[in-house]
C-alpha positions in Angstrom: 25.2 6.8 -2.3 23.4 5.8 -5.3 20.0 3.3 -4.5 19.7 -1.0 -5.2 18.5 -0.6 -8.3 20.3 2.7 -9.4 20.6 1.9 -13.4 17.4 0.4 -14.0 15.0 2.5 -16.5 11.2 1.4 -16.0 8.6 2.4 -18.1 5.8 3.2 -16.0 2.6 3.1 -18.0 -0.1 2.3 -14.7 -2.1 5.2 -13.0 -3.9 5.3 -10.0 -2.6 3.7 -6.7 -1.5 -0.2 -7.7 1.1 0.6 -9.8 2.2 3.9 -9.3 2.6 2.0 -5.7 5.1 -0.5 -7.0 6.7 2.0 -9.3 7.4 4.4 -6.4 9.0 2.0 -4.6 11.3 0.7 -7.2 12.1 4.5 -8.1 12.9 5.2 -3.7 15.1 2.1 -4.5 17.3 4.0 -7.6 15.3 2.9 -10.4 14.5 5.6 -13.2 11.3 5.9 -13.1 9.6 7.2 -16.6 6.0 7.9 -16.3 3.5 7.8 -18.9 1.0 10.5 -18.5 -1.9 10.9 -21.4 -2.1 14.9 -21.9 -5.6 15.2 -23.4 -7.2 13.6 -19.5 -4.8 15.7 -17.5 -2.5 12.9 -16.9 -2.8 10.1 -13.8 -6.2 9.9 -12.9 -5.5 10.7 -9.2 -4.3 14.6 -9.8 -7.7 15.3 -10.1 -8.9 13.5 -6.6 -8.9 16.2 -4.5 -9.8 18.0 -2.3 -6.8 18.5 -1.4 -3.7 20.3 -3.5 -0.4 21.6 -3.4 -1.2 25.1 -4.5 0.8 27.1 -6.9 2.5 30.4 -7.1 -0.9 32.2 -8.0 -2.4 31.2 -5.7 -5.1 28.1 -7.4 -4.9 25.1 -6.7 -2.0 22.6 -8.9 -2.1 19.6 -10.8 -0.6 18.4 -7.5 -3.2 16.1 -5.3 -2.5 14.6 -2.2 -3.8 11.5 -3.3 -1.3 11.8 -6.6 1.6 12.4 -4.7 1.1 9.4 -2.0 2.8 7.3 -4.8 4.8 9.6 -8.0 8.0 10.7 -6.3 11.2 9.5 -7.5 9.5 9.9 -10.8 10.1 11.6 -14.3 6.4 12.5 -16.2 6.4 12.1 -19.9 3.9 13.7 -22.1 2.5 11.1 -24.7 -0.4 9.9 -25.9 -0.3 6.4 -26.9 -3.2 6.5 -28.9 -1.3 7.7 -32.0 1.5 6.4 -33.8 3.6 9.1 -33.0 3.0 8.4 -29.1 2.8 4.3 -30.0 6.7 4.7 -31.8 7.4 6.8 -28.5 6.6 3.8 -26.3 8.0 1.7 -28.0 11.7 3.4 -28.4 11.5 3.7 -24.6 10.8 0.6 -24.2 14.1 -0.3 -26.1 16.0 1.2 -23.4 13.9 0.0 -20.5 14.5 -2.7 -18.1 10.9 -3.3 -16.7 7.9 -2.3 -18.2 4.8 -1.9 -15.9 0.8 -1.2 -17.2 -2.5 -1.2 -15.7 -4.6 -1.3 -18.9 -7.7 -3.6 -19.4 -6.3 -7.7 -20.3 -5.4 -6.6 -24.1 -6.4 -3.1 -23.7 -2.3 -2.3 -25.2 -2.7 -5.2 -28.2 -4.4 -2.8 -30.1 -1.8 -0.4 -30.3 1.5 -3.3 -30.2 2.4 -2.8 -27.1 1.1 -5.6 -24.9 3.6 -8.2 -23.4 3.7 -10.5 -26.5 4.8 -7.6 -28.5 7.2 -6.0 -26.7 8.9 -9.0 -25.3 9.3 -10.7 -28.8 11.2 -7.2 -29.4 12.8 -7.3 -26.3 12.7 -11.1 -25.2 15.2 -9.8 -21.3 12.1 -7.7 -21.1 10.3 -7.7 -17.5 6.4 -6.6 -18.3 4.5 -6.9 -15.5 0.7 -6.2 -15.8 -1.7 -5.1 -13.2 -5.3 -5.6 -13.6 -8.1 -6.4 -11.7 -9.2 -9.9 -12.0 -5.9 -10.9 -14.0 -5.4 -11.9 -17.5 -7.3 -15.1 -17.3 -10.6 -16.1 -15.6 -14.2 -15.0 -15.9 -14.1 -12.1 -14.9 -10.8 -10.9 -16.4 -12.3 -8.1 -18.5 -14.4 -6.6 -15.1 -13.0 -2.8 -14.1 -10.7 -3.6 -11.4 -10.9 -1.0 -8.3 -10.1 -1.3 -4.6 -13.4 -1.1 -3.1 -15.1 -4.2 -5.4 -11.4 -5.7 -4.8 -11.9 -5.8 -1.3 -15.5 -6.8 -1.5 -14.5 -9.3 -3.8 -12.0 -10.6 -2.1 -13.3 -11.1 1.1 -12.1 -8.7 3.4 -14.9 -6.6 3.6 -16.8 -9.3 5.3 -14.2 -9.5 8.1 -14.1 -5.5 8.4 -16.6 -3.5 10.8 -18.7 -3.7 13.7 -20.4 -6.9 13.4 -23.7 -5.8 13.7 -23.0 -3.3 11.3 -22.9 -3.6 7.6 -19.7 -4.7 5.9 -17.3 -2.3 5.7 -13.8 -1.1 3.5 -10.3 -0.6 4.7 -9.8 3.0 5.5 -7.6 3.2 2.5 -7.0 1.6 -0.9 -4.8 -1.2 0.6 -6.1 -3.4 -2.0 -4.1 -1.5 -4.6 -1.5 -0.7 -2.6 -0.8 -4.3 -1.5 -1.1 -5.6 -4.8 1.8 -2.8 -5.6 4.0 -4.2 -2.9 3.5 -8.1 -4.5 4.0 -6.6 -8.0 7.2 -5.0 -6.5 8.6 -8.6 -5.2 7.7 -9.9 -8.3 9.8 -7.4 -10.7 12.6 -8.2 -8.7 12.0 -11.7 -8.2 12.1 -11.5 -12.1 15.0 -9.3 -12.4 17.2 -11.9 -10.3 16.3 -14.5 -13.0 17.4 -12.4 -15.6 20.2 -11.6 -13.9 21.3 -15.2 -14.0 19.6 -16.3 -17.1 19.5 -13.1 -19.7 15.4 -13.6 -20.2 12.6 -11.7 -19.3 9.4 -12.5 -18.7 5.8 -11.6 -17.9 4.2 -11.0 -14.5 0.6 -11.2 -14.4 -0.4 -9.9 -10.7 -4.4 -8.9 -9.9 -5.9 -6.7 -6.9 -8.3 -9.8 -5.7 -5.9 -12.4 -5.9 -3.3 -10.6 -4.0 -6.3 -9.5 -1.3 -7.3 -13.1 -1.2 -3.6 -14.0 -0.4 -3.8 -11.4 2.6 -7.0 -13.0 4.3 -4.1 -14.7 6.0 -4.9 -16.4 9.0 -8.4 -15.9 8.5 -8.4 -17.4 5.2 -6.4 -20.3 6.4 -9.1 -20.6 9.8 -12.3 -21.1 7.0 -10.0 -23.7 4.7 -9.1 -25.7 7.8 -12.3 -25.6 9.9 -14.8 -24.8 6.9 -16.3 -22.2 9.0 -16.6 -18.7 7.5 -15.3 -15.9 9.2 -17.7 -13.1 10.8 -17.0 -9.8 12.1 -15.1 -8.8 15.9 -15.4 -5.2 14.9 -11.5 -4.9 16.7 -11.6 -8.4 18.0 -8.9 -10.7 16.9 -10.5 -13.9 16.2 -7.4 -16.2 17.4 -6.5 -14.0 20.3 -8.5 -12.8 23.6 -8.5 -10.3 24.7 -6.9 -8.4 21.6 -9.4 -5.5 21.1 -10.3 -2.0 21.5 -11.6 -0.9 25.1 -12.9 2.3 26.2 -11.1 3.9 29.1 -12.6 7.4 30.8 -11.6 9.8 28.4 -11.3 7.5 25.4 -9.9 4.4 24.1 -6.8 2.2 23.9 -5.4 -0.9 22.2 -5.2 -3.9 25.1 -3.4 -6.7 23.0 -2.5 -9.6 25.1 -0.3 -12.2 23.7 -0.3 -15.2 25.8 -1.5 -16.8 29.2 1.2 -14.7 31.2 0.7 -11.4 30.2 -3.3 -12.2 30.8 -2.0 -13.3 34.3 -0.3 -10.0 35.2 -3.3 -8.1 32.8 -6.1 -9.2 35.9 -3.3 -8.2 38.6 -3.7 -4.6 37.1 -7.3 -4.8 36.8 -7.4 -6.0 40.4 -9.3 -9.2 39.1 -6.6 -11.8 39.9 -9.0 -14.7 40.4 -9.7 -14.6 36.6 -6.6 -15.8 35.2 -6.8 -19.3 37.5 -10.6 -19.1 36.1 -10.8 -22.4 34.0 -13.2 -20.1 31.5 -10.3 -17.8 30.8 -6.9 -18.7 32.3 -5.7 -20.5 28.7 -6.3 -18.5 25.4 -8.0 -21.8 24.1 -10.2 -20.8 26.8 -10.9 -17.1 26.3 -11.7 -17.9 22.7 -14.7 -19.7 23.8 -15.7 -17.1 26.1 -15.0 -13.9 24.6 -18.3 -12.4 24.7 -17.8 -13.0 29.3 -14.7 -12.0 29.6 -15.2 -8.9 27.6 -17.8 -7.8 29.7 -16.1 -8.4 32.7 -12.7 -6.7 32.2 -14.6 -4.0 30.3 -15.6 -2.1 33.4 -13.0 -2.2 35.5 -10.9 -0.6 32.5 -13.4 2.4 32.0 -11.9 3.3 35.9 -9.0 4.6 34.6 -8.1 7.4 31.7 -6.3 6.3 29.1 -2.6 7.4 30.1 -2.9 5.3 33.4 -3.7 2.5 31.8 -1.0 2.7 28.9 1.4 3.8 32.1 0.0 0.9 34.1 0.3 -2.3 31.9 3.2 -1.1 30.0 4.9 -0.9 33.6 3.9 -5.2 33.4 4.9 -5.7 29.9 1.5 -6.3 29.1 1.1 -5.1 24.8 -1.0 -1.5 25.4 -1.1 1.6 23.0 -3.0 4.4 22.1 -4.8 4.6 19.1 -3.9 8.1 17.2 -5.2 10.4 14.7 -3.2 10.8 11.6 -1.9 14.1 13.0 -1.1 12.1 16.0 1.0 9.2 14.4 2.6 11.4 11.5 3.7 14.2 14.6 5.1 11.2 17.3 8.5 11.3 18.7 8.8 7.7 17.0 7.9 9.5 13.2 10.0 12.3 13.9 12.7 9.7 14.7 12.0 7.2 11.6 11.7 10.0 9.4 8.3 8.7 8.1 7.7 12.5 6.8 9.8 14.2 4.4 9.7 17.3 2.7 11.1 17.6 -0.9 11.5 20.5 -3.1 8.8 21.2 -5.5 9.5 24.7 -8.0 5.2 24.8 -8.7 4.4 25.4 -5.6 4.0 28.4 -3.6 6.1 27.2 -0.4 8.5 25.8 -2.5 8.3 22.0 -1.0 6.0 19.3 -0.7 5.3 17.2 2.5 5.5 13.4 1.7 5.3 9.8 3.6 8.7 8.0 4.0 9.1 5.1 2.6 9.9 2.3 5.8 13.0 0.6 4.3 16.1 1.3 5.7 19.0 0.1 4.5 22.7 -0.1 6.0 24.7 0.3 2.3 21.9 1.2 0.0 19.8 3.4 1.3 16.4 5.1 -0.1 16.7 8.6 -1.9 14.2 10.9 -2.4 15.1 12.6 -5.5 12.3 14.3 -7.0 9.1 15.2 -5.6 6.0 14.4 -7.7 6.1 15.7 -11.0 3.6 18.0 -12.9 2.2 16.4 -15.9 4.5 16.0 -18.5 7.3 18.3 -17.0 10.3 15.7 -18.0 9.1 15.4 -21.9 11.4 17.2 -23.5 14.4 16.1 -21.4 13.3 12.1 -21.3 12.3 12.4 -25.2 15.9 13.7 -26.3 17.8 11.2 -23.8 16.0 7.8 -24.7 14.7 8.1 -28.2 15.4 9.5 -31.6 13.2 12.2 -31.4 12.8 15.5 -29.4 9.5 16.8 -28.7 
């Protein structure tokens, strides 16, 4: 059953993780997904991230990064550099047949060749160019390198992220980039319904810190109605209590409680009862202002127990309780296995044959995603892309 957006051609001129991140996930949805890949740097950026590779029939190591394929399946790899004319009149032919074009180059890194957005959608006016960058095309600091770490400094998060007598601290991952893939995502298709209705294109201009500003969320809401900024809970939540991380015997689990009830039957399991008719605690107004207390006092009480009795206990009250897994521990659950969050796809470079990859989390009841093509080597699709969308065979 072919994907949503089965039909669509996008021209995928981005590296790294932001828009490789959108691109995949239009390309899981149907899209065909042609990716630009300069051969005189060895292509994205990322196959060279390692240390970790697919490795190839002899044995070394491919061109084949984990880090790469996180976001290049569902993709076809072009050959070109645009630097010349011959790889400039290349872009520009498939952009003739593309629906959405998408780039990561500096604000008017592509003018200099003609093929920024003015240029292309004066050619192409039902165009969809959306550009990644990041600062954005305007502002101060629009011609700053844009990466995920001085994103999320930038933007803010950092300060909210680590133990708070620690020093301010990333995101585990690039979830700068990636997020600001996923809001460059709704905007293509925003934009494709508006063509759809209207026959005209336009430009989307989306940047990593404004789209991690947008995701302080609550937090940034709590400073622009109280004017108070934000510090760091470590795993504290700063609207919730208790909603944190607490050590048990043999480790640690996730106690999340939602609301006044479920802290009610919470103290019946720690055998501290009297707490939740405590006026310091019993309301979550309350627990708020005494955090610090109450952590202290349900804190021992908790270490009693190993981790499986508790999860066994409070689950058995429908009080919110989990463990908190490695990455081998999530990606082997019974509930991954069962979501199929990892999939193997077919891969003739390397030595086993196949590739693992994450699944993508959409799941649809008519149109559902494919996994076509694993990640491609660099500039394995040239020939085949080059004779199907332009004049010209490489």
């Amino acid at each position: 059953m072919a994907g949503a957006l089965h039909g669509l051609v996008v021209l995928d001129l981005s590296r790294i993780l932001a828009g490789p991140t959108a691109t995949q996930m239009l390309g899981d949805l149907g899209a065909t997904i042609l990716k630009i890949e300069n051969p005189k740097t060895g292509g994205d950026d990322t196959r060279a991230w390692g240390p970790n590779y697919a490795v190839g029939h002899d044995g070394e190591k491919t061109d084949l990064s984990a880090y790469f394929m996180c976001a290049n399946r569902n993709k076809k790899s072009i050959a070109v550099d645009i630097a010349t004319e011959e790889g400039q009149n290349i872009i520009r032919q498939l952009a003739a047949r593309a629906d959405i074009v998408i780039e990561n180059f500096k604000p008017d890194g592509l003018k200099k060749y003609g093929l920024d957005h003015e240029a292309l959608l004066k050619a192409h006016p039902e165009l969809i160019y959306c550009s990644i960058s990041g600062f954005g095309q305007t502002g101060p600091n629009r011609l700053k390198p844009g990466y995920d770490l001085m994103a999320q400094g930038y933007g803010g998060i950092m300060s909210l992220t680590g133990d708070p007598e620690g020093v301010p601290t990333k995101v585990g991952v690039g979830i700068a980039d990636v997020m600001c893939g996923m809001y460059a995502t709704i905007g293509i298709l925003a934009a494709l319904r508006h063509r759809d209705k209207t026959g005209e294109g336009q430009h989307i201009d989306v940047a990593l810190v404004d789209t991690q500003m947008a995701w302080l969320i609550n937090e940034g809401t709590n400073f622009l109605t109280s004017g108070q900024v934000p510090e760091r809970r470590g795993n504290g939540h700063p609207n919730i209590v208790p909603y944190d991380v607490f050590e048990a015997n043999d480790g640690h689990i996730i106690v999340a409680v939602g609301n006044d009830a479920q802290f009610a039957r919470f103290c019946d399991f720690i055998e501290m009862p009297e707490l939740a008719q405590d006026d310091a605690y019993k309301t979550n107004v309350a627990r708020i202002e005494n955090r610090v207390a109450l952590k202290a006092l349900i804190s021992p009480p908790l270490m009693q127990y190993a981790m499986a009795e508790i999860i066994e206990g409070l689950e058995s009250l429908k009080v919110p309780v989990g463990p908190i897994n490695t990455v081998k521990g999530a990606l082997e659950s019974d509930q991954a296995i069962a979501r199929n969050m990892v999939r193997t796809m077919p891969h003739d470079a390397v030595k086993n044959g196949n590739v693992s990859v994450l699944g993508n989390p959409l799941h649809f009841s008519r149109t559902p995603v494919t996994y076509r093509s694993a990640p491609p080597s660099c500039g394995q699709d040239t020939d085949e892309v080059l004779e199907k969308y332009t004049n010209k065979q490489k």
